[in-house]
N, C-alpha and C positions, 0 to 999 in steps of 0.2 A: 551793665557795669558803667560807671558814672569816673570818667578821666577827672586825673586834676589840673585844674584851670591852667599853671603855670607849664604842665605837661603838653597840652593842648598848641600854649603859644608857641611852645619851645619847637614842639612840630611844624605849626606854620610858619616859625620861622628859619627854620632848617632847609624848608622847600624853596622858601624866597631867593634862600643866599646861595643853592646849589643851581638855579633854575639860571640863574645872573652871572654866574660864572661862565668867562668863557676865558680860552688859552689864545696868545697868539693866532694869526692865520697864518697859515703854512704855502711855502711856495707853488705856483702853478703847476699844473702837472702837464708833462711832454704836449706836445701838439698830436692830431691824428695824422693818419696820413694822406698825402697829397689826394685830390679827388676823390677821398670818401664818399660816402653816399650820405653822411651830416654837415656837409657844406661845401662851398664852393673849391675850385671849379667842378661843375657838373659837365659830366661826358656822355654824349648816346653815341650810338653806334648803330649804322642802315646797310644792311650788306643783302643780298648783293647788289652793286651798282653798274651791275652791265650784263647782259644775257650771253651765252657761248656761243660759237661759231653763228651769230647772227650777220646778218648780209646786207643792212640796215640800220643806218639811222633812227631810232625812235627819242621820243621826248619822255626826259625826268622830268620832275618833279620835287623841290623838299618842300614842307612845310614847317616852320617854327614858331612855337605860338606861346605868347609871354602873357600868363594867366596870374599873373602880380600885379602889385600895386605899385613897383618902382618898376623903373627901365632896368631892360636885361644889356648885356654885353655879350654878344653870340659870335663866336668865328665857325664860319662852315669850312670844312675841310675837304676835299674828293682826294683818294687814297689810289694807290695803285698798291698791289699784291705785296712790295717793301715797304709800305709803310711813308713811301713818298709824298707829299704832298702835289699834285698836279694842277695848282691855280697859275691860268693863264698858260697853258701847252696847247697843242692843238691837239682833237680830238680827233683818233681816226677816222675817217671814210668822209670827212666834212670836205665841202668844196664850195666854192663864187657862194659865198666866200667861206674861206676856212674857219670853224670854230673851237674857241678857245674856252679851255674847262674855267666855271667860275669859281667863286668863292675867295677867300684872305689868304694871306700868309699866316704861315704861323704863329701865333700871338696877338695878330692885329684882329679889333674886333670892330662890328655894325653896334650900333644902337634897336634893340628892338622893342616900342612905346608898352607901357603897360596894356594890358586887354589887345594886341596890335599883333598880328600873323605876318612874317615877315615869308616869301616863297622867292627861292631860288629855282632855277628853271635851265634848261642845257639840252644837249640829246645823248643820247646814249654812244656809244663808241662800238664801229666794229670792229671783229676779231676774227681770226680762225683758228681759234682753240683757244690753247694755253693763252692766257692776257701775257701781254707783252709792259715793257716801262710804261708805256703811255695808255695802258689802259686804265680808266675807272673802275675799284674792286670793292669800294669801300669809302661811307660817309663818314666823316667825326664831325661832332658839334659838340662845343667846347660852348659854355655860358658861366657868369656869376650868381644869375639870377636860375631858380628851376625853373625849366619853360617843359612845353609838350613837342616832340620833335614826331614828325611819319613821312615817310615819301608811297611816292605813285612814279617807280619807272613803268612805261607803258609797251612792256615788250609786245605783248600783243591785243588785238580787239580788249580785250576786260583787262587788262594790266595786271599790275600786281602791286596795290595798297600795301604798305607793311607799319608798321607801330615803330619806330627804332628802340631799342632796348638801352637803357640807362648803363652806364659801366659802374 
């Protein structure tokens, strides 16, 4: 079946003028919510950060590792069982001289270089049992940029590697 010619354009032209059409753009849509997992800030979380009734000293470990191409902005955090942040407490059992939990305040953050492992280091805290205020219970690391976070507290001979999990 053979269209007629004036048919034919009238079609292409019908496609031109619908395809060209557009309406207004319409307002943004809400924000997500804070710390999603589609962008910043990114949260891990490393628990546990201290072994129970241990009688001992041992050495942490964090590692954070900024696999970008820009510079990360990382706050490390050590936690105690509330939610406290304990940078710059001293940590049980330490002596000559007494050691003080590292890491930022809240909100203040390091610089960490693109491709560049940044390792925070401390010992671990004793206890006799239940963690007390001034125990380590818990890492947060806060970043703008996604990095890879893992620690190695070394409670014993082979320690304990762990991955920290993303919030």
């Amino acid at each position: 079946m053979r269209l007629r010619p004036w048919l034919s354009s009238l079609s292409l032209l019908a496609l031109i003028s619908f395809s060209a059409c557009t309406g207004p753009q319409g307002p943004p849509g809400p924000a997500g919510p804070p710390g999603g997992s589609s962008g910043p800030p990114y949260t891990w979380i490393c628990a546990p950060a201290y072994f129970p009734q241990s009688g001992s000293n041992t050495r942490a470990d964090l590692y954070v590792h900024n696999p970008g191409s820009a510079s990360a902005n990382v706050s490390v955090n050590i936690l105690n069982k509330d939610g406290n942040n304990l940078v710059g407490q001293n940590i049980p059992g330490t002596s000559s001289p007494v050691q003080t939990y590292p890491g930022e305040a809240n909100g203040t953050t390091v610089a960490v270089a693109a491709n560049q492992t940044r390792i925070v280091s401390w010992v671990t805290p004793t206890n006799s049992g239940t963690p007390g205020a001034d125990v380590s219970v818990t890492v947060r690391v806060v970043s703008d940029q996604p990095v890879v976070v893992a620690s190695h507290f070394q409670f014993n001979p082979i320690g304990m590697p762990n991955v920290c999990h993303q919030k």
